[in-house]
Backbone as numpy.savetxt, mean C-alpha at the origin, in Angstrom:
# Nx Ny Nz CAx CAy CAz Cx Cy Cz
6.25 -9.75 -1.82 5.05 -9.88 -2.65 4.54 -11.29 -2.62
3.53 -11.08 -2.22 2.58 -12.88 -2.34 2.20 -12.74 -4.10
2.41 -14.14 -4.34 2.53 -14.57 -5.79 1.33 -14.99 -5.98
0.24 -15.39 -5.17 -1.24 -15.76 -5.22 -1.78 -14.57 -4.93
-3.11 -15.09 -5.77 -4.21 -14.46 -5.53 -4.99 -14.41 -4.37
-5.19 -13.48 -3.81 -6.28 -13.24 -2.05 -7.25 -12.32 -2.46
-8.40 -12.85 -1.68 -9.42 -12.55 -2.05 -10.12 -13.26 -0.37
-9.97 -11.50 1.04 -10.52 -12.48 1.64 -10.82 -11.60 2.60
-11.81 -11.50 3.25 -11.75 -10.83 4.74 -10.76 -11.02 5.78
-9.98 -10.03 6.02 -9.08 -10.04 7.61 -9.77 -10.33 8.86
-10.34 -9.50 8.97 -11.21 -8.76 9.86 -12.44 -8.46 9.89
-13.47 -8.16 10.65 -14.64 -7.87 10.35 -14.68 -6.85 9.64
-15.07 -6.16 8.74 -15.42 -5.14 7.58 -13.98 -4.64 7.23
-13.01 -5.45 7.08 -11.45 -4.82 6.81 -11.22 -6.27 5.59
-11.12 -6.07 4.53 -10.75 -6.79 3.50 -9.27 -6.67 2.29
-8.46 -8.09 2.07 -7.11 -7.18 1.64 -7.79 -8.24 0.00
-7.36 -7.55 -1.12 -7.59 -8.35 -2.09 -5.62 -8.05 -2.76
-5.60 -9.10 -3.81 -4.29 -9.00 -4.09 -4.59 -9.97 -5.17
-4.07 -9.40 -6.51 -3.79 -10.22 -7.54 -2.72 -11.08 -8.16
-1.54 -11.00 -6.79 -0.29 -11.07 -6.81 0.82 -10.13 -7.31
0.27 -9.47 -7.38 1.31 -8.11 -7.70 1.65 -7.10 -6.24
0.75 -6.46 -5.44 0.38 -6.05 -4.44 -0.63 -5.67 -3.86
-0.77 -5.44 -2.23 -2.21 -5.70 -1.50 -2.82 -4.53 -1.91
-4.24 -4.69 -1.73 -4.79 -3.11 -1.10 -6.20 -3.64 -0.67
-6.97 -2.94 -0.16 -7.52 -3.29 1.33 -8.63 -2.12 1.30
-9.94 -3.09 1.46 -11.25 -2.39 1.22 -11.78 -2.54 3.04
-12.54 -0.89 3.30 -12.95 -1.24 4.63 -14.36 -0.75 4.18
-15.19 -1.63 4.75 -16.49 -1.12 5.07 -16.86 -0.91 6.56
-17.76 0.33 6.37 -18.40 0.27 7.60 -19.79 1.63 7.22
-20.93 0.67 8.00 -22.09 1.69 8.09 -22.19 1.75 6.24
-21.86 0.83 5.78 -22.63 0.38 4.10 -21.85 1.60 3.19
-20.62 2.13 3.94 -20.04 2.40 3.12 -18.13 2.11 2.95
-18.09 2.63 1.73 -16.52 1.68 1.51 -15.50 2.61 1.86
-14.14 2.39 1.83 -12.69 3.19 2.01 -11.89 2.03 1.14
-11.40 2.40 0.13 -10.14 1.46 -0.49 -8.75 2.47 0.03
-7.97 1.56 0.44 -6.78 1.92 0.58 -5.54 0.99 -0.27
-5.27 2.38 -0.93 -4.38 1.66 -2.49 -5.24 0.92 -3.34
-4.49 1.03 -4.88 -5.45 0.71 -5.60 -4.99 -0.41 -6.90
-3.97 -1.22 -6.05 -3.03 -2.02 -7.20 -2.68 -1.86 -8.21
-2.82 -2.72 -8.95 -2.52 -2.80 -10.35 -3.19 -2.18 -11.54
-3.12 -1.60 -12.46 -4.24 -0.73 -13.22 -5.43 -1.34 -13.59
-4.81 -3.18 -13.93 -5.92 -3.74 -14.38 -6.84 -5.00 -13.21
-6.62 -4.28 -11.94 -7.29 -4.94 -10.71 -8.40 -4.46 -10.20
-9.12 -3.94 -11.23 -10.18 -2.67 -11.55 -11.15 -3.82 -11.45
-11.04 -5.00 -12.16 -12.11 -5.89 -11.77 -12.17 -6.90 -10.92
-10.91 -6.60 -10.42 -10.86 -7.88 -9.31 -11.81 -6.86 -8.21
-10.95 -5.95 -8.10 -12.72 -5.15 -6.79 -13.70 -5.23 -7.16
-14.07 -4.74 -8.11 -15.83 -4.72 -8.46 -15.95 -6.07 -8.37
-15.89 -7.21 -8.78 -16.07 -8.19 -8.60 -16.42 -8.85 -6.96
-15.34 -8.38 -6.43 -15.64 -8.60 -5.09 -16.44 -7.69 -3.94
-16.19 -6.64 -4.09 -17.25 -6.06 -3.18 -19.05 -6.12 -3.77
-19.01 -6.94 -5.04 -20.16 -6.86 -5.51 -20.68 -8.47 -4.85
-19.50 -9.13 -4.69 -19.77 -10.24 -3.83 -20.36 -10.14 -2.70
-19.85 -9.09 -1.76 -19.86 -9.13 -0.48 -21.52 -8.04 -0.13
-22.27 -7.79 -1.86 -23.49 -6.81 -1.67 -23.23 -5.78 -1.41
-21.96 -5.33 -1.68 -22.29 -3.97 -2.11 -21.72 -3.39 -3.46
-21.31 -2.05 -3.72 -21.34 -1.65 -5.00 -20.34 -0.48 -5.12
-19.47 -0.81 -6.34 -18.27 0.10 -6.24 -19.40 1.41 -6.02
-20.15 1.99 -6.10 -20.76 3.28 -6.32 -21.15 3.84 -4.29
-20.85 2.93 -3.90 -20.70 2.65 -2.27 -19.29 3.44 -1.93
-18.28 3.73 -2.90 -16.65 3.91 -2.46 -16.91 5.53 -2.42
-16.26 5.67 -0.74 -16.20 7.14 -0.32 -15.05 7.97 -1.01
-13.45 7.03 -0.90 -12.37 7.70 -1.20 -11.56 6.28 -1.33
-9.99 6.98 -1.98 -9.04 5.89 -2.00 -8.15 6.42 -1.26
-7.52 6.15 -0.26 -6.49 6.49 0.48 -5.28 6.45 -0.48
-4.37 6.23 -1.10 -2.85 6.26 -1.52 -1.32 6.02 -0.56
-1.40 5.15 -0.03 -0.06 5.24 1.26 1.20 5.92 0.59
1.56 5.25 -1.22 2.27 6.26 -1.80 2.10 6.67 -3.23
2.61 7.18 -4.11 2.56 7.15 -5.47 3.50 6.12 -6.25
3.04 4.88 -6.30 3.88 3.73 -7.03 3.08 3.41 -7.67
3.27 2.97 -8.86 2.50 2.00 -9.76 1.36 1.11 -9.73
2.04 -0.06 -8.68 1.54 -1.08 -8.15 0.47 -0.58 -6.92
0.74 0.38 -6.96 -0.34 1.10 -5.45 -1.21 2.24 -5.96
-1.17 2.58 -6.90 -1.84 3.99 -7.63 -2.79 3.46 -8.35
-2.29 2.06 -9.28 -3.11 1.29 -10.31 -4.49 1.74 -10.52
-5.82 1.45 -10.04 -6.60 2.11 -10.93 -7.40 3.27 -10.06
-6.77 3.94 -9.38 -7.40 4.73 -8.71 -7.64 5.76 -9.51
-7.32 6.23 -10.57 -8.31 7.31 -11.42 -9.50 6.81 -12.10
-9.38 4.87 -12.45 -10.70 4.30 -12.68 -11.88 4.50 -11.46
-11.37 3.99 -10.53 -12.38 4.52 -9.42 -12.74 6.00 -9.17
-12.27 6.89 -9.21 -12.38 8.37 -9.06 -13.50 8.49 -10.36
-13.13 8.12 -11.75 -14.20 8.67 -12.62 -15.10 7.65 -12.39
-15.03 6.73 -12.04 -16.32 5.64 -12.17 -17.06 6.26 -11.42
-16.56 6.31 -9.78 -17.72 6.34 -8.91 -17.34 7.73 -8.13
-16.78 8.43 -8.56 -17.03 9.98 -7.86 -16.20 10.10 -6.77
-15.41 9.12 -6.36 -14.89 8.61 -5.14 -13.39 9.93 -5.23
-13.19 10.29 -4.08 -11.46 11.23 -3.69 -10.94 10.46 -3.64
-9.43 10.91 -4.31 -8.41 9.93 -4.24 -6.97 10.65 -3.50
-6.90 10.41 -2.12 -5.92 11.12 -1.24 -4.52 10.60 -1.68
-3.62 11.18 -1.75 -1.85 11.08 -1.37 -1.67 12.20 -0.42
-0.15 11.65 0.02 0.50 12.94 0.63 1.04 13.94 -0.47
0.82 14.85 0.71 1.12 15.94 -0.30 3.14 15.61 -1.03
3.66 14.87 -0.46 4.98 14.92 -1.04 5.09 14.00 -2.81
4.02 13.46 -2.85 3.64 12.18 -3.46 2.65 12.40 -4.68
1.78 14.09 -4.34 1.11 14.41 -5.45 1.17 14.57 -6.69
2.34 14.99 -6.90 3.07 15.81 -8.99 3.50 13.95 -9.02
3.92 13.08 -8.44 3.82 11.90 -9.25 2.63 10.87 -9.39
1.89 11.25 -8.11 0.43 10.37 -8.42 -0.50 11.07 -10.08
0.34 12.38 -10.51 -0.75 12.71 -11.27 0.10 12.95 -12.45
1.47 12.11 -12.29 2.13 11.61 -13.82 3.10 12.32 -14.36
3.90 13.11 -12.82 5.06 13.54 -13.10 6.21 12.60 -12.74
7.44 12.71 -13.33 8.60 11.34 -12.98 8.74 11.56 -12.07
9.26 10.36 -11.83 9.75 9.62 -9.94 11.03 10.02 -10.23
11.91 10.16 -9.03 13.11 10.53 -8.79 13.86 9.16 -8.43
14.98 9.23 -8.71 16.13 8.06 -9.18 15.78 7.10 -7.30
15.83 6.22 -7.92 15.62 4.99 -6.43 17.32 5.03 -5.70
17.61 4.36 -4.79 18.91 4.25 -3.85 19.65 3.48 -4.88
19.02 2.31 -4.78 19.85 0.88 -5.11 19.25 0.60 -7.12
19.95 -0.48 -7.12 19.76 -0.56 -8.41 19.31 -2.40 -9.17
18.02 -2.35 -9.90 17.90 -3.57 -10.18 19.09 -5.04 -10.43
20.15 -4.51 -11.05 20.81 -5.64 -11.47 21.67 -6.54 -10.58
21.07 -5.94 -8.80 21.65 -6.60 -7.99 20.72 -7.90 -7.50
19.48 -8.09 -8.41 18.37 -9.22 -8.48 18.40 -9.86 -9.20
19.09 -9.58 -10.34 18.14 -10.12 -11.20 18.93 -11.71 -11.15
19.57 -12.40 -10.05 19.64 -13.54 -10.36 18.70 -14.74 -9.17
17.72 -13.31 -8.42 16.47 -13.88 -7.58 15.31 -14.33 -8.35
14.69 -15.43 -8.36 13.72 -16.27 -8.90 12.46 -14.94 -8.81
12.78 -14.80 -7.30 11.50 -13.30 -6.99 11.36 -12.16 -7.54
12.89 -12.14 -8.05 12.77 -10.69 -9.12 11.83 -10.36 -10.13
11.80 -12.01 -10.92 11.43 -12.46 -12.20 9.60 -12.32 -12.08
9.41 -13.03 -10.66 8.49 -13.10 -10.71 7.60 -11.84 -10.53
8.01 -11.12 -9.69 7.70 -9.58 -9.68 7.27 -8.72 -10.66
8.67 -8.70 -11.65 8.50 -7.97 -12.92 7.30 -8.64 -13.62
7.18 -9.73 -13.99 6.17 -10.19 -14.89 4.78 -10.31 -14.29
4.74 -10.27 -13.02 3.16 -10.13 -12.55 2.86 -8.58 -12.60
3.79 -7.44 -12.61 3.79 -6.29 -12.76 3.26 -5.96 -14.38
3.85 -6.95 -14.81 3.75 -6.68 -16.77 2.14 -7.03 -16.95
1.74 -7.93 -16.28 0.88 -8.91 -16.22 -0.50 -7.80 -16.59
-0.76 -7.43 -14.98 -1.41 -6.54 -14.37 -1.18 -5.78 -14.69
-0.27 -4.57 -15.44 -0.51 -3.04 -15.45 -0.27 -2.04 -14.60
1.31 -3.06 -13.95 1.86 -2.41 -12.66 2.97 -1.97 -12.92
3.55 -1.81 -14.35 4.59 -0.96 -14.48 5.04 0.29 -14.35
3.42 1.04 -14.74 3.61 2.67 -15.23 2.48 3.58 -14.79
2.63 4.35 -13.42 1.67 4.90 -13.11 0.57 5.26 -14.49
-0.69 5.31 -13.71 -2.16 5.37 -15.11 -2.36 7.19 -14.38
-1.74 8.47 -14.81 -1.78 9.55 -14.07 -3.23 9.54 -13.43
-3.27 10.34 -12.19 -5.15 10.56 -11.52 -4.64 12.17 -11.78
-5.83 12.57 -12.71 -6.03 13.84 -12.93 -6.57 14.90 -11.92
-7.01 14.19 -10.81 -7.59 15.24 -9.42 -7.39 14.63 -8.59
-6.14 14.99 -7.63 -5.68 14.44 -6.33 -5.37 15.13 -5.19
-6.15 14.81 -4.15 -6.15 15.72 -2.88 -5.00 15.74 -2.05
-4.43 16.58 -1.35 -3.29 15.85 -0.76 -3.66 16.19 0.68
-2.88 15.12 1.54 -2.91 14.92 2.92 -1.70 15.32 3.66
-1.64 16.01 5.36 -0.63 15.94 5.67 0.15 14.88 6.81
1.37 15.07 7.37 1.22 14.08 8.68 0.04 14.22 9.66
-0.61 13.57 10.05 -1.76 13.87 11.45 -2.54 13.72 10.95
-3.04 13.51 9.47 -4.26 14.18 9.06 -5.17 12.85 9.58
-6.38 13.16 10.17 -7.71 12.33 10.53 -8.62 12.47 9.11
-8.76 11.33 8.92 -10.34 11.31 7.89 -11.55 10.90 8.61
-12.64 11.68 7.82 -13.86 11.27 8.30 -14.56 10.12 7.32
-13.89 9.56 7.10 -13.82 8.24 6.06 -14.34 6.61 6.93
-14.58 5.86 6.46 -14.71 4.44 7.22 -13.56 3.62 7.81
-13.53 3.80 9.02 -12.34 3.09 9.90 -11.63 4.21 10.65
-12.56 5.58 9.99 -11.27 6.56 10.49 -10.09 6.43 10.82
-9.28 6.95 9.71 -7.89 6.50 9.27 -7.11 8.05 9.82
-6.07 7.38 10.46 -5.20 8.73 10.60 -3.75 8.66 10.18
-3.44 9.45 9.26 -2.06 9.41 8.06 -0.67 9.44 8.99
-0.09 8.33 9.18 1.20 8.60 9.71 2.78 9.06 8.95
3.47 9.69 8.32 3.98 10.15 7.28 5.67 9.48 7.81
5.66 8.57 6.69 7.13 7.48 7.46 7.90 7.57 5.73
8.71 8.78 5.62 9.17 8.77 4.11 10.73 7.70 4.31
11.02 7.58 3.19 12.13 6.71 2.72 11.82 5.95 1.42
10.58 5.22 1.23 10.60 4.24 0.53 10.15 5.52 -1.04
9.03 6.58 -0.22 9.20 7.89 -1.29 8.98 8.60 -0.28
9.12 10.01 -1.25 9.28 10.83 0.17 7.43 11.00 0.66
6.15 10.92 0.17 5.55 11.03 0.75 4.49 9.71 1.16
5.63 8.29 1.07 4.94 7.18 1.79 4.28 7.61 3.42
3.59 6.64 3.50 2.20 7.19 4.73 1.73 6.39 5.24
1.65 5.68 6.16 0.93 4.47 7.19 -0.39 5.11 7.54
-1.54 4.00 7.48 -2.63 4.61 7.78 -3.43 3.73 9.22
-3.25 4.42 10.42 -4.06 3.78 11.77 -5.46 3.89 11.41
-6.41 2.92 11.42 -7.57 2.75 12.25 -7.52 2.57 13.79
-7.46 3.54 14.56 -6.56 3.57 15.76 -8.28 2.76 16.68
-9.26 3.09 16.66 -10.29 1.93 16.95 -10.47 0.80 16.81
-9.89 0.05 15.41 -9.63 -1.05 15.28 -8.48 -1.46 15.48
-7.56 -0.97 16.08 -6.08 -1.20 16.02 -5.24 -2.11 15.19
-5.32 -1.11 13.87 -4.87 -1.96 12.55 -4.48 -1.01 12.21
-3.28 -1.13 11.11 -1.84 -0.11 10.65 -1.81 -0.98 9.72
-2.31 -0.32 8.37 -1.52 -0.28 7.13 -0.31 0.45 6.72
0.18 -0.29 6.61 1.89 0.25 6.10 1.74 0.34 4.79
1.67 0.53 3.83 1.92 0.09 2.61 3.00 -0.61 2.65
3.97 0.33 1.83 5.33 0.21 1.68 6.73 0.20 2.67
5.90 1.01 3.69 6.92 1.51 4.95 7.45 -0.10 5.47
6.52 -0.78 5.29 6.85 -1.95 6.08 6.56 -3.17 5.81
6.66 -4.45 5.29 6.38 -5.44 4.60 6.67 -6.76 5.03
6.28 -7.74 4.84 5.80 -9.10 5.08 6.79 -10.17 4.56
6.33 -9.40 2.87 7.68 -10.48 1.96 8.44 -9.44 1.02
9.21 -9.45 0.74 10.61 -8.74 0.08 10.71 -9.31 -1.75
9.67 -7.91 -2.38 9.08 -8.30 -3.61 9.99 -8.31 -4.84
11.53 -8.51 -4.38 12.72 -8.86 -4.81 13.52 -9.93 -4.88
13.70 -10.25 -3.10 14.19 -11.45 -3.01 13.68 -12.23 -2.33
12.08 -12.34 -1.86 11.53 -13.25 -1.75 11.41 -13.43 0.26
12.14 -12.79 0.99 12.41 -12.95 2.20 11.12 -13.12 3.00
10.86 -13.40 3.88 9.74 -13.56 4.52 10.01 -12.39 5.84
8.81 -11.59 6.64 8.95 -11.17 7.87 9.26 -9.61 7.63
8.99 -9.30 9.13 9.04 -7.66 8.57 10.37 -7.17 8.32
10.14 -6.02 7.11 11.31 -5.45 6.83 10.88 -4.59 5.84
11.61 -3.24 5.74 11.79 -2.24 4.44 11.59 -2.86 3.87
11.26 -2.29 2.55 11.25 -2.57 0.84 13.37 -2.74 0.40
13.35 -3.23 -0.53 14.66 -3.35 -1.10 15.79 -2.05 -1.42
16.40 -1.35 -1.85 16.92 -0.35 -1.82 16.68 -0.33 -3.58
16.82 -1.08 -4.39 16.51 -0.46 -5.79 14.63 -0.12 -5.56
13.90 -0.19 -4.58 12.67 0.58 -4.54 12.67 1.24 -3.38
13.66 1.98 -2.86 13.53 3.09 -1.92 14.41 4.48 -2.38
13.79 5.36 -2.09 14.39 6.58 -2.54 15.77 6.91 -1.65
14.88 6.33 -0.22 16.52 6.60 1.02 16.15 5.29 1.65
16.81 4.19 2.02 16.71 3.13 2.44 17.11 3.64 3.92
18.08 4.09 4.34 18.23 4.94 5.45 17.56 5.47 6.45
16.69 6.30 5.76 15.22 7.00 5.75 14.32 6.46 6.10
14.10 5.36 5.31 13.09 4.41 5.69 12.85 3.62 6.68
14.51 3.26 7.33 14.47 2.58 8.83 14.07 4.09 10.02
15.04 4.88 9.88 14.61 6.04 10.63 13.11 6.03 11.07
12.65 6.12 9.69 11.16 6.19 9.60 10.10 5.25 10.72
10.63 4.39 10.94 9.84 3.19 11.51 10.07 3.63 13.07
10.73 4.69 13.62 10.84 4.78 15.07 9.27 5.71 14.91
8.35 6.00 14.05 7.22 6.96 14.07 6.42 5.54 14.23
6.03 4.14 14.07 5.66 3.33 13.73 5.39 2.53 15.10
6.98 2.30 16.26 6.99 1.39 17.19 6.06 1.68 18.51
5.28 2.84 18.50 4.57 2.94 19.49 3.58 3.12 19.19
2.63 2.61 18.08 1.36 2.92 17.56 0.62 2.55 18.12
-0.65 2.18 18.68 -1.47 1.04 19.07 -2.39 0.11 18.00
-1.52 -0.90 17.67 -2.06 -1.68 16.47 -1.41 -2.80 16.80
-2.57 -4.09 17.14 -2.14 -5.34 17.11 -2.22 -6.23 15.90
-2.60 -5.39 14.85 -2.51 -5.83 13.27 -1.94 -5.25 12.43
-0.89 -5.41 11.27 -0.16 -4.69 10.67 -0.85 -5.56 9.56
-1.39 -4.47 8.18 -1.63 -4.69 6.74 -0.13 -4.32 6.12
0.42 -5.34 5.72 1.25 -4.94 4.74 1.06 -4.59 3.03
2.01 -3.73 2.62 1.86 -3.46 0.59 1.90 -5.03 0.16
2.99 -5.64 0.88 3.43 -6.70 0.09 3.74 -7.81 1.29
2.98 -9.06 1.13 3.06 -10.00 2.32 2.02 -10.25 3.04
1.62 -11.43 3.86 0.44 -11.46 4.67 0.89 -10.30 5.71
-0.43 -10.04 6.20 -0.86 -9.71 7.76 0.32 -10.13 8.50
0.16 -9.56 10.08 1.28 -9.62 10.68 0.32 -9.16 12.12
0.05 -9.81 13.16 -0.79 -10.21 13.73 -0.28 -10.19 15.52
1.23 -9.92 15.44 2.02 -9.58 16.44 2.23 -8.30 17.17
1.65 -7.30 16.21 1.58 -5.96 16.86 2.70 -4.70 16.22
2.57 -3.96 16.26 3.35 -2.87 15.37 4.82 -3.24 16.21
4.64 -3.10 17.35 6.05 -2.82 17.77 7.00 -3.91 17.67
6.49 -5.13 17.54 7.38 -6.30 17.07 7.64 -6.49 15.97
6.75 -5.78 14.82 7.09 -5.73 13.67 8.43 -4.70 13.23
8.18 -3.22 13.80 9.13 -2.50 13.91 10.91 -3.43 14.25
10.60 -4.19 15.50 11.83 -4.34 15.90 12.52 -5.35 14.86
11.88 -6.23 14.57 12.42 -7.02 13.55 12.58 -6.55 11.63
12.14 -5.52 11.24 12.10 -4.67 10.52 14.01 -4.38 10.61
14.04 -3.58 12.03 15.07 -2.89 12.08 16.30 -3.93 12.11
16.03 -5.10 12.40 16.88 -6.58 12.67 17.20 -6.74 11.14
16.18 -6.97 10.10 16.12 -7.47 9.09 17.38 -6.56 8.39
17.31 -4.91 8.87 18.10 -4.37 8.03 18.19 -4.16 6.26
18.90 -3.36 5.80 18.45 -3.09 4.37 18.50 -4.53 3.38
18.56 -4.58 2.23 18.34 -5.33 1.59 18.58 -5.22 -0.25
């Protein structure tokens, strides 16, 4: 997890904003929007704020993609759905908790952090923001592996479970950019690690799973990886994969 605030274009019409809690990533194209993930509950104005910067208008947002049903990634996507009319996709494995049924017990267990500086900081930018406790979305579509949208960037759902069972990488296979959410990450929103690697095992359902998962990942065509948590990664999926699998659990 980056501990600053971003607020910035990647790419031409590919934007990651982050309040320091975790990313999520507005695409425009042809004057209209795609948010993928929806942070923190109360990062509701850090978007409007900014795409109102950039001239256009939350009422511009087609859909929210969901990579999974977490807190920090769900945040205000039922604000956007009633604001602006916008669909709000998960996988279908991921639906009964995007809409505020309990999560099932994680691998690992917090109290093997809590003497990381990053732990601390985590939890309280989580408290901060409104990233503790899914905000339920009362109408949620679900997606399967393969699925193509006719959305901006045309996104196609790659289904890489472990971290939950219906986490989901999303290709803009034209722009050759791969959002991972969760599947795959930058910095280690526990202990602070830098470079690619899983999420921690007290936030994976199968940590196991989740490396497995990443052999769906190493042959993508994407020389840009969006991570949930961490900068960009600018080396290409498959080097991210390999060092992922180097990094090992955590």
């Amino acid at each position: 997890m980056s501990a600053r605030r971003v607020e910035r274009e990647v790419v031409t019409g590919v934007h990651r904003l982050s309040s320091g809690v975790s990313n999520f990533y507005v695409i425009v194209e042809d004057g209209r929007l795609l948010l993928v993930d929806a942070g923190a509950s109360r990062d509701w104005d850090l978007f409007v704020r900014y795409v109102t910067g950039i001239g256009r208008s939350p009422r511009d947002l087609q859909a929210v993609l969901l990579t999974h049903a977490h807190s920090d990634h769900t945040g205000f996507a039922e604000r956007a759905r009633t604001d602006t009319a916008a669909a709000v996709w998960v996988h279908e494995a991921d639906v009964a908790v995007a809409g505020g049924a309990a999560q099932g017990r994680n691998e690992g267990r917090y109290r093997t952090y809590v003497f990381r500086a990053e732990f601390w900081r985590t939890v309280f930018g989580l408290m901060r923001h409104g990233g503790v406790k899914i905000v339920p979305i009362h109408r949620v579509s679900a997606f399967a592996d393969g699925h193509a949208f006719d959305l901006p960037g045309r996104p196609r759902a790659i289904h890489v479970p472990g971290h939950t069972p219906g986490m989901s990488a999303l290709l803009l296979e034209r722009r050759r950019i791969l959002l991972t959410g969760d599947c795959l990450v930058t910095r280690n929103p526990l202990t602070g690690r830098i470079g690619p690697q899983v999420m921690p095992r007290a936030l994976n359902r199968d940590t196991a799973t989740a490396l497995a998962s990443l052999a769906k990942l190493e042959t993508v065509p994407a020389d840009i990886v969006l991570p949930g948590h961490g900068d960009p990664w600018i080396e290409g999926a498959t080097s991210a994969v390999s060092l992922a699998r180097q990094a090992g659990p955590s």
